[in-house]
C-alpha positions in Angstrom: -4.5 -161.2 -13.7 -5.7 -159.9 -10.7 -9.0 -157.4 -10.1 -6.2 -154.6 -8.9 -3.7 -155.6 -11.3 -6.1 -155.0 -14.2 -7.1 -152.0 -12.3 -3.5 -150.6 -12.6 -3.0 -151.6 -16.5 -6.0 -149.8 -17.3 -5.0 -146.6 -15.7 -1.6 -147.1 -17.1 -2.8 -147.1 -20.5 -5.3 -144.2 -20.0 -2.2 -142.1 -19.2 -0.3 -143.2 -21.5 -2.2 -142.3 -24.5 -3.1 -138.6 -23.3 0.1 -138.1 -22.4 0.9 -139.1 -26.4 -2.0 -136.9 -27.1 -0.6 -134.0 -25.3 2.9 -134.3 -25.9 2.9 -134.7 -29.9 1.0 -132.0 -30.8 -0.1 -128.4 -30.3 -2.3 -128.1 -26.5 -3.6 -124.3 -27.2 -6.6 -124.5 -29.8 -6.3 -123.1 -33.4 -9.8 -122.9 -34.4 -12.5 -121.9 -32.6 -14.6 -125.3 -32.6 -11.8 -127.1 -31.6 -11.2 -124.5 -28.5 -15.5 -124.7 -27.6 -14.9 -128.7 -27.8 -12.1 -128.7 -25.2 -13.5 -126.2 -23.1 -16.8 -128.0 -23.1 -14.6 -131.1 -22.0 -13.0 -129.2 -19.2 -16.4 -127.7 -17.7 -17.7 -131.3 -17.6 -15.2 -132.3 -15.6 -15.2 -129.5 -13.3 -18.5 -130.1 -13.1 -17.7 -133.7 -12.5 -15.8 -133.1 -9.6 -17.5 -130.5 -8.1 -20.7 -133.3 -7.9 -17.8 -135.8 -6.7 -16.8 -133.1 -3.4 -17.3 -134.4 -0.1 -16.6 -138.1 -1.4 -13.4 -140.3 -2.1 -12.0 -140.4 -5.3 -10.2 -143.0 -7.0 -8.6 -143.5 -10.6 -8.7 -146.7 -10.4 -12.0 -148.6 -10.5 -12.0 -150.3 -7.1 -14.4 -148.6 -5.1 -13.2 -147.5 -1.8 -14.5 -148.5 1.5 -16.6 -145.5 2.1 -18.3 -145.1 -1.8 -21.7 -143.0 -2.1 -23.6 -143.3 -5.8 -23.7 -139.8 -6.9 -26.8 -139.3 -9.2 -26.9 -135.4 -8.7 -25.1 -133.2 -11.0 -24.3 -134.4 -14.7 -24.0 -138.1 -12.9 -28.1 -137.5 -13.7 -27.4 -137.4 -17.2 -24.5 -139.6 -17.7 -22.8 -142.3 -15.9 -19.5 -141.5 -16.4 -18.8 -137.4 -17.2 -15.1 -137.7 -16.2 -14.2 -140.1 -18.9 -16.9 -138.4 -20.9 -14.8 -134.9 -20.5 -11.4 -136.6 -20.9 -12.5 -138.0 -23.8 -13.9 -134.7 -25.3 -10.7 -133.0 -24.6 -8.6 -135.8 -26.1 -11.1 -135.5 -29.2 -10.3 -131.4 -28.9 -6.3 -132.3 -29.2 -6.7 -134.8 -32.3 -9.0 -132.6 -33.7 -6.5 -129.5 -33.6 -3.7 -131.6 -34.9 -4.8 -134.7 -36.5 -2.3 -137.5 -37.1 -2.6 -141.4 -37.8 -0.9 -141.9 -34.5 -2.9 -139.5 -32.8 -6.0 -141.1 -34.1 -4.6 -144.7 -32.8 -3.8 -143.1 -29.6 -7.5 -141.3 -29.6 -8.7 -144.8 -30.3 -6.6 -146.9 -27.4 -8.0 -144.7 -25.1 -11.9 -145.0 -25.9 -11.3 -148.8 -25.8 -9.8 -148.4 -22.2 -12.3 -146.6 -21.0 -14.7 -148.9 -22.0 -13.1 -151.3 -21.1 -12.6 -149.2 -17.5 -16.4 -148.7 -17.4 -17.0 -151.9 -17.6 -15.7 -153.0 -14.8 -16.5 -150.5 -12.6 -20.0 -150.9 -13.6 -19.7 -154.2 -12.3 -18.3 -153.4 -8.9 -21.1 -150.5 -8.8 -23.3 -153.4 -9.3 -22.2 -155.6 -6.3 -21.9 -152.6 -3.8 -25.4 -150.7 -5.0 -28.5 -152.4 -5.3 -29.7 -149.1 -6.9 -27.1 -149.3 -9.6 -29.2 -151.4 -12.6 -31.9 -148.9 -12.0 -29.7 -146.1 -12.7 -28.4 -147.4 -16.0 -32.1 -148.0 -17.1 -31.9 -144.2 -16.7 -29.0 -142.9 -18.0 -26.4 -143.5 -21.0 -22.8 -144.1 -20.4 -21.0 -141.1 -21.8 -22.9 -139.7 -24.4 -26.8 -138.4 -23.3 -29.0 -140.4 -26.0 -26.2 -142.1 -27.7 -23.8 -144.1 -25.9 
């Protein structure tokens, strides 16, 4: 399989699984954790993009032509805060209506976006000579953790 074919699959099954997660279960928060979880998730991502603004964006992991390393912003903390936030928010949904399914679907999508990380990592690599240095100095998705 090729490097954008993969690319593709992975996205694919990223938006499949939240669209499961938003489509077989309440959105709107019923308890108040639940509600600070997902807004939490949301604020990273804002935040996310906001340190992302006067760059190209991509959702897949090819980087394009023109790529900067961000480090500023929660990129200082954390490799990855947009899967970090999606992931918090999808955690929010099965949280405020927890199923077996859901779960599974919570699951798929943690496995895709590692294995998304992993290689984007390894294009940030090849393109950044920076880039090993930075992972010395930061955690994936989850600041002292992960």
């Amino acid at each position: 399989m090729s490097t954008t074919s993969r690319s593709y699959l992975l996205v694919a099954v990223q938006i499949l699984a939240l669209f499961y997660l938003f489509i077989s279960g309440p959105v709107i928060p019923t308890n108040i954790l639940v509600g600070i979880l997902m807004i939490g998730g949301v604020m990273l991502g804002l935040w996310s993009v906001y340190a992302f603004r006067g760059t190209t964006f991509k959702i897949t992991p090819e980087l394009p032509e023109n790529a900067t390393h961000i480090i500023s912003g929660p990129y200082g903390i954390i490799r990855h805060p947009m899967y970090a936030s999606v992931m918090l928010v999808a955690l929010a949904l099965l949280a405020n209506f927890f199923s077996f399914e859901r779960m599974i679907a919570l699951i798929i999508l943690f496995v895709n976006f590692h294995m998304k990380i992993t290689h984007e990592e390894s294009l940030l690599e090849k393109r950044f000579g920076e880039y090993k240095t930075y992972k010395q100095k930061t955690h994936r998705l989850l600041p002292f953790i992960y």
